[in-house]
N, C-alpha and C positions, 0 to 999 in steps of 0.2 A: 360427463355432465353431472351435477351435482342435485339432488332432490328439490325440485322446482316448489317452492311453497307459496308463493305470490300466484293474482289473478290479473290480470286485463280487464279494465272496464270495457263495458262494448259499446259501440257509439249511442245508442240510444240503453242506457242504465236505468230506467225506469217504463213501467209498465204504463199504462192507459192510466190507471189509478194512482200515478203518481210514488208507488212503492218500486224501493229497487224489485226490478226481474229477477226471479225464481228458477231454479234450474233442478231436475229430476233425477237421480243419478241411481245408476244399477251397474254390479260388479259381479262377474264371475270370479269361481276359484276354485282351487280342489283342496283336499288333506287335513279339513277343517267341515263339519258337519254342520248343517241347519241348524240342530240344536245349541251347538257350540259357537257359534255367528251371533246367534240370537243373543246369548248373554254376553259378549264382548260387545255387542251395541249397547245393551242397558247397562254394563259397568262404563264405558263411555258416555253415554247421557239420559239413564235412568229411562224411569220406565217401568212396567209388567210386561213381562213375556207369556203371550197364550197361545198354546199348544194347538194349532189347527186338525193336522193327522203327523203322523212320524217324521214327515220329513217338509213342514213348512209350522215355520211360527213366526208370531207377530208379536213385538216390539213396541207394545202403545203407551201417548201420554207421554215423551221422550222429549227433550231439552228442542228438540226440532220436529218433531212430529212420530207417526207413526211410522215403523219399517217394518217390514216382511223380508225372512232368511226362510231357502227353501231350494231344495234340489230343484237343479231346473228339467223338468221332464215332465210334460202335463199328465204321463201316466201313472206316478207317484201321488196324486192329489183327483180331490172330487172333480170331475168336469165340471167345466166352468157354467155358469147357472144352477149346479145342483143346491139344492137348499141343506142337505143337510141331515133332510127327514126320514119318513117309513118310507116314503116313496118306492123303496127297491126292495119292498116286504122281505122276505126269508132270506135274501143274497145278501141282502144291507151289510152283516157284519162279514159274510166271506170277501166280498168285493171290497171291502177295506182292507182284510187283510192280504188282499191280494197285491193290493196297491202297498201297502207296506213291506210285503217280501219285494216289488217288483224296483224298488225305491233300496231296497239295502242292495241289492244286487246293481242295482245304474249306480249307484253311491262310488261304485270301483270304479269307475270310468265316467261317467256325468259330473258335471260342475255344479257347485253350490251358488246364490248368487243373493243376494244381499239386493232387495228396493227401497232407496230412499223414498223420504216424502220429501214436497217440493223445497226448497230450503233459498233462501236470497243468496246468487251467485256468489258475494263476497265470502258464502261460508263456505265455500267450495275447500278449502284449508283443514278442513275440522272432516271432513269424509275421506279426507286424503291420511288425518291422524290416524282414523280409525283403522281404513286398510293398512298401515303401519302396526296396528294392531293385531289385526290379522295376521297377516305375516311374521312377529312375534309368535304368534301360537302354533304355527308352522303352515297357515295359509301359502299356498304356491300359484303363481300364474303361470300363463303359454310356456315362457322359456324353460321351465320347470320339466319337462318331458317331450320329447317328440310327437308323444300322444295326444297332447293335449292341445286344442284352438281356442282360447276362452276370451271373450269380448266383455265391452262395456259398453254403458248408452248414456248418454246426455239428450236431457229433452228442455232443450231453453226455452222459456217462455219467449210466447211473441210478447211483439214492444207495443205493435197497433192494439186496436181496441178489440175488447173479448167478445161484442155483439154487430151487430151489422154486417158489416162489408169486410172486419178483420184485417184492412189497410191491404187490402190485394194487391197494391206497386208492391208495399213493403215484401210482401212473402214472395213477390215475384223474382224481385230484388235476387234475396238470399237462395231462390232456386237457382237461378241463372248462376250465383255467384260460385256455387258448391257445384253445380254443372262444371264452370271454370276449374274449378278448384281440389276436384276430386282426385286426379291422377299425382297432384301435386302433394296432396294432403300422405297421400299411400306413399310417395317419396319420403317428406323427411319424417315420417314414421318409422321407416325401415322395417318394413313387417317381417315378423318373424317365418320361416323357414314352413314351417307347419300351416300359419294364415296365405301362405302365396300356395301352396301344394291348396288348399280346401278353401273354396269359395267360401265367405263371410256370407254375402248377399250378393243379386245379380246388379249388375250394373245396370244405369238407362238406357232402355233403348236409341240407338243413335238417331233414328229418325223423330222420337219426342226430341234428343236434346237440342237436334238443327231446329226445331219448332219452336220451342225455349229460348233459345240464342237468339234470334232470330229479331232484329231493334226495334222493332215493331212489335213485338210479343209483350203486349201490355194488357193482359185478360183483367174483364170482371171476377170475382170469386167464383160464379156459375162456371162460366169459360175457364176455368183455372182448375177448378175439379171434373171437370169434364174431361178436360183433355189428359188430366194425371191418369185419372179410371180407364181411358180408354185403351192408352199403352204401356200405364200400371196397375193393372187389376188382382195386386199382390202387397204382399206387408212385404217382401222380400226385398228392401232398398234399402243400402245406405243410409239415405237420407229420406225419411218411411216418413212423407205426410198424409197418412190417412188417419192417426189420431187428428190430428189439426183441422183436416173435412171433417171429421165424423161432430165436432164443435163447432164450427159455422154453420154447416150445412146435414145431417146424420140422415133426416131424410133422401137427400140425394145420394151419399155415399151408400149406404142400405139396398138403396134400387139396383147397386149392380154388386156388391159386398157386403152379404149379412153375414158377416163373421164376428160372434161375439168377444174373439180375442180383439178386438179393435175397440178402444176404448178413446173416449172422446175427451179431450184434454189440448187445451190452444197452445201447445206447446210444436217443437220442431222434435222428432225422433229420430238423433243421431246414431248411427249404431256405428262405433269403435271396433275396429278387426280386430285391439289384441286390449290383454287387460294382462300387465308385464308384472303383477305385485312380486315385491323384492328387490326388483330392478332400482338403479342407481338413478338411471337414468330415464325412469317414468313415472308420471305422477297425474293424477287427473285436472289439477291443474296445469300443467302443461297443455291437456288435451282442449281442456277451456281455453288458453290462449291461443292453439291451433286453430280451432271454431271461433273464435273472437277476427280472423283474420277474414274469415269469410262473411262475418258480418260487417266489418271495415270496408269490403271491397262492394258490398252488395248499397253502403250507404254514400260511394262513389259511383256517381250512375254515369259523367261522365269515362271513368275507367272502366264500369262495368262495359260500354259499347263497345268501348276499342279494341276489351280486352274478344269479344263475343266477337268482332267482326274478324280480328285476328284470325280465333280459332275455326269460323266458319271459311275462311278462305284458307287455312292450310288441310282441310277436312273435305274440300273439294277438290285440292291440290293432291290429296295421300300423305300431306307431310305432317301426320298426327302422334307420329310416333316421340317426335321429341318436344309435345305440347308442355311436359311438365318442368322443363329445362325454360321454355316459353314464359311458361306462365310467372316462375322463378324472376324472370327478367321483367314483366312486368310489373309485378310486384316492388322490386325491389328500387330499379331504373327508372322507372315514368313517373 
């Protein structure tokens, strides 16, 4: 397969505000350092690069916005809310450099990862050049070592609107649809050797998903994060919409998850098992048009029943095993 450089419109191309939809992209990798990340972003689209602590800098004022390049290990960098200050009197400068010895040492085995800022899908092309960049300078992904799992994230903006109600069909839509669609997506991925040995993220529970599927599961926003919290009280998902709560509704997600890593952003948090940089035949466009499928299928609502009642009757039957062989034919046939 040849380096995928095209995108997939997705059926709703435009936000509530009438601009193309925005998409969040984040990349792991090894063999290439934060600091060295940083400036292969600003020779790709300018910018300053400032120095946060050893191993996280920021990329601002850039052809597309702000990035952050930074080992990913939150024990490399200030906890999150720390300002910065005297706060931590006499320790302040030991406790930094603890976190910089502790940052050169995970440097051997932690992944580097690269945050874009939000950027309009169609430029999904120009962060795909950039990891080609990367990899030039001897950036490596998963296949890269035995050792190594390293993932990516796509956080597509919703389509419905940023206040109110948030279009709850809609997102109910794309839950159910990636419910469908999850076993299928990890098929024609082919996940690498090292992502099927080490859990990415936990799957949904089955008794949320029978809930979800279920043709009558048409929640208010309230009933929608209600019932996520109740049997995902975790960022640990795949498909991780608790930035998207914490944006409708923050009070309510707060009441059962004050976790300040949870940042509120109307977007959908995809998390990607592998991030293949090098590979021939991976590209994050590719992975856009992967996730473009499940918004296809999420804006066929009557496929989405047939496909839900399907899998709820072979799910009570035991015959789940060959759902993603299923869903393939769905897809493809109906």
């Amino acid at each position: 397969m040849d380096f995928l450089t095209e995108v997939a419109a997705p059926p709703q191309p435009d936000n509530a505000e009438g601009a193309p939809r925005r998409v969040g992209v984040e990349v792991e990798f090894a063999a290439v350092t934060a600091a060295d990340g940083a400036g292969i972003v600003r020779e790709a689209f300018g910018g300053t690069v400032r120095e946060e602590d050893a191993h996280r800098f920021h990329v601002e004022g850039t052809e597309l916005g702000d990035f952050t390049c930074e080992l990913d290990t939150q024990y490399a960098h200030r906890p999150y809310g720390a300002d910065g200050g005297g706060g931590e009197g006499g320790m302040t400068g030991f406790r930094a450099e603890m976190r910089k010895l502790f940052g050169d040492i995970s440097s051997l085995v932690m992944p580097c990862e690269i945050v874009c800022p939000p950027i309009p899908y169609t430029e999904i092309p120009r962060i795909d050049a950039l990891v080609q960049r990367l990899n030039a300078a001897g950036a490596v992904g998963t296949r890269a070592s035995p050792f190594y799992a390293f993932g990516a994230q796509l956080n597509p903006e919703i389509a419905g609107a940023r206040e109110d109600d948030g279009d709850a069909d809609g997102i109910t839509a794309v839950l159910k649809s990636y419910l469908l669609l999850s076993g299928w997506l990890r098929g024609v991925m082919g996940l690498d050797l090292t992502r099927r040995a080490v859990a990415f993220a936990d799957p949904f529970p089955k008794p949320y998903v029978a809930t979800v599927l279920a043709g009558d599961y048409w929640p208010d926003v309230a009933g929608l994060i209600d019932d996520y919290l109740t049997h995902n009280p975790t960022r640990n998902r795949e498909l991780d919409l608790l930035p998207l709560f914490a944006h409708l509704d923050e009070p309510r997600l707060r009441r059962v998850l004050d976790d300040p890593r949870i940042k509120a952003r109307p977007t959908y948090h995809y998390r990607l098992p592998d991030a293949n940089i090098g590979a021939s035949d991976w590209s994050l466009c590719l992975e856009w048009n992967r996730w473009i499928v499940v918004e296809r299928l999420a804006a066929d609502r009557a496929l989405l029943a047939r496909m839900g009642a399907d899998y709820l009757a072979r799910a009570g039957d035991g015959r789940l095993r060959d759902w993603p062989l299923a869903a393939s034919h769905w897809l493809i046939v109906q």
